[in-house]
N, C-alpha and C positions, 0 to 999 in steps of 0.2 A: 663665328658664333653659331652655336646651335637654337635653332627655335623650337619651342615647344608649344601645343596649344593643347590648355586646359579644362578640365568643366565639372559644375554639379550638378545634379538635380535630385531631389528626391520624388522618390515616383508613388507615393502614397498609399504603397503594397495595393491589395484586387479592390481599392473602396472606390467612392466614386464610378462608376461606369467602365471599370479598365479597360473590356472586351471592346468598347467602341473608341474612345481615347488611345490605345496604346499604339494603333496604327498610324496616330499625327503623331506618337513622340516617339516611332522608329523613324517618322518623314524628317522631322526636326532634326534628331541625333545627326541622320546622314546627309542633312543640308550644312552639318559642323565639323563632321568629323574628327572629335579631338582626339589629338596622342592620348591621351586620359582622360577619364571620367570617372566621378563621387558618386557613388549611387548610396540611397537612403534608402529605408523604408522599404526592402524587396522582403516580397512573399516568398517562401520557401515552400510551402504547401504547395502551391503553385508552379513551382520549378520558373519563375518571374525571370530572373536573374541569365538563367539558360536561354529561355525563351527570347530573352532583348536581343542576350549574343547573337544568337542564331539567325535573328530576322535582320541582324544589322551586316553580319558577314554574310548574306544570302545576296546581299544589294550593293555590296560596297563596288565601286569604281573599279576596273581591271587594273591591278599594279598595286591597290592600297593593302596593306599587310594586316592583316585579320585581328577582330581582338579577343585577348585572353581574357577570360573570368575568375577572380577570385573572388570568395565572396566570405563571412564571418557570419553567424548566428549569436543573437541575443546569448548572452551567459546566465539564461536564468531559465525554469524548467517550465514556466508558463509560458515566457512571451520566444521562445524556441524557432515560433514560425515566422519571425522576421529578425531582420539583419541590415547587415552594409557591404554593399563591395565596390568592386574599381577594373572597371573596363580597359583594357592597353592594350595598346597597337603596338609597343614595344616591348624587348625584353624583359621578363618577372627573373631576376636575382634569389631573391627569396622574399617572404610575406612572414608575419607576426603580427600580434596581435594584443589589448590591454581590456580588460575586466575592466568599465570605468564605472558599476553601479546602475544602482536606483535603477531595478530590476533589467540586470544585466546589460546596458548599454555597453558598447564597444568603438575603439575606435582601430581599425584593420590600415596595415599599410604594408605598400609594397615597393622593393626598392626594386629604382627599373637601372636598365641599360641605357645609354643614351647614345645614339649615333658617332657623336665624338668621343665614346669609351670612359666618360663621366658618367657616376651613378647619382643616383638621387630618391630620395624617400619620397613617394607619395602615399597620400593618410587619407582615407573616409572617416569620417565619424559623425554621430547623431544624438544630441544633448538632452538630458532629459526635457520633458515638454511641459509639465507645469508651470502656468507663469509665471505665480506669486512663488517660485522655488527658486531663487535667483542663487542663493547660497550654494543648493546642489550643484547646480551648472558650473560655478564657480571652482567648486573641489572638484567635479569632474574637470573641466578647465588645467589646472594646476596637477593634476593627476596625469594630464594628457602631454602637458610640457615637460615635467620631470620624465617621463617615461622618453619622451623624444630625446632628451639631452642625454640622459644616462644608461640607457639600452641602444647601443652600436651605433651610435651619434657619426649625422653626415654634414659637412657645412649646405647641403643642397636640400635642401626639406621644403614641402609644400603639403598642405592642410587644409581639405576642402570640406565643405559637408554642410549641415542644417545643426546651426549652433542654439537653436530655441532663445537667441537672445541678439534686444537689441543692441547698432552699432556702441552704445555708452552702458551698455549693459556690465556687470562683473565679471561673468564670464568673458564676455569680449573684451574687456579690460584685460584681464589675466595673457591673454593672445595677443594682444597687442604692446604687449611689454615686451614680448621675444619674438614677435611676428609683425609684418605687414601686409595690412589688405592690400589686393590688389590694384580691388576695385576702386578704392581713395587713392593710391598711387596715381593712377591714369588722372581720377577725375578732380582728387580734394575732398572729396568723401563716398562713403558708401551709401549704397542704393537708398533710394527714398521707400524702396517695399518690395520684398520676394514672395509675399504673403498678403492676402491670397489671393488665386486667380478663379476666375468667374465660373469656375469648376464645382468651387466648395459650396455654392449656394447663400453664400454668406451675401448678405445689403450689401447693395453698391456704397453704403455711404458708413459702411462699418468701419472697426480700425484697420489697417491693415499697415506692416514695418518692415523694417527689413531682419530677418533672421538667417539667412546664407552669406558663405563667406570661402574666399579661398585667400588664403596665407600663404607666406613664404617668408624664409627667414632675411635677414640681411644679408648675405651673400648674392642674393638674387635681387638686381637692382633694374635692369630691364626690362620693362613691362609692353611692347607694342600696341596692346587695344584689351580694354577691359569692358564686358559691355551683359547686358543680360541676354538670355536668349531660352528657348521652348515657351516661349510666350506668344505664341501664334494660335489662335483658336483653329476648331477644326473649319473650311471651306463653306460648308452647309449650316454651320452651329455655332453660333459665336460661345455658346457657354462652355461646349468641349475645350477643352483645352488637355495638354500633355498632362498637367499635375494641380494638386492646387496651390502650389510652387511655382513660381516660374525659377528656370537655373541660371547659375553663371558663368562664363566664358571666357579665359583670358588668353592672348598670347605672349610668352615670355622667351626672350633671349639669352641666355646662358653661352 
């Protein structure tokens, strides 16, 4: 069997303090190393996205194979300067891309190579963020699955990203009809909260739930360890943290 190890995070494009944060969440990515990564929320103003690469393949271990950047831009002419992409260490086949709305959101995927000559889709995407908008997420949701089934449909798919909705949510309902969290796999259910971390300023005693997720379809029934992870403050600062996210992490066997 082939193992794969997965991951999200959304990196909250340049807000929060990036300049001093982003060097505990190049520390974190390369304490993980995953074959893949979801990235959310990258600046493009910024060249964010370049920038992560660069600092992660500058550091990587002698022998680990460098990763590619693909990345996608909001489909809307205001919010232009952010996006989603998806970090691999392995071969990109080809990338595409889906318009899912409500000012341009996207969900970007890329089928990869897989060491054992198996391909597979992996999918970024990032839901709209209104909360009381449970409907929207929903049709984007349902927009996100017909496009997976019916544009060059693979039995190997994985879907990771910032779904802005809780695990009994509609939208995560929607995904969970034709997907499996991982993270319930491993454990019986999903995280108790990916949102948020002591970054955003928010009360220690505010709400906070869980809104990330990585899927995979029913073909992929093998999960090694599902666990959360860039949730380490920075050394000196406990409110630094990588994101106001923490991300997720899986390993799966194929």
């Amino acid at each position: 069997m082939t193992s794969l190890t997965v991951a999200t995070i959304n990196l909250r494009n340049r807000a929060d303090r990036w300049r001093q944060r982003r060097h505990v969440l190049v520390a974190q990515l390369l304490d993980a190393t995953p074959d893949l990564i979801a990235l959310q929320e990258i600046s493009f103003s910024i060249g964010q996205g370049r920038w992560l690469r660069n600092q992660i393949n500058a550091r990587l271990p002698q022998g680990k194979r460098p990763y590619t950047l693909v990345q996608k831009r909001k489909q809307h002419w205001q919010y232009r300067s952010e996006g989603v992409g998806i970090l691999s260490s392995l071969p990109v086949v080809y990338t595409d891309s889906i318009n899912l709305g409500y000012n341009g959101r996207v969900a970007l995927r890329a089928n990869i190579t897989l060491p054992d000559h198996q391909t597979l889709d992996f999918v970024t995407t990032h839901l709209h963020h209104v909360a009381h908008d449970y409907e929207a997420r929903q049709e984007q949701a349902l927009r996100l699955v017909g496009w997976l089934r019916n544009t060059r449909p693979t039995p190997l798919q994985i879907v990771a990203g910032d779904f802005n909705e809780l695990p009994d949510g509609l939208a995560t309902r929607v995904m969970k009809q034709n997907f499996r969290s991982v993270y319930a796999m491993r454990h019986g259910r999903d995280p108790l909260a990916t949102f948020p971390t002591a970054l955003s300023g928010i009360a220690a005693d505010s709400w906070a739930g869980c809104l990330d997720y990585i899927f995979v379809t029913p073909a992929i029934t093998h999960i090694t360890t599902a666990a959360i992870f860039c949730d380490k403050p920075a050394p000196d600062d406990d409110t630094l943290y990588p994101s106001d996210h923490v991300g997720l992490i899986a390993t799966i066997e194929l």
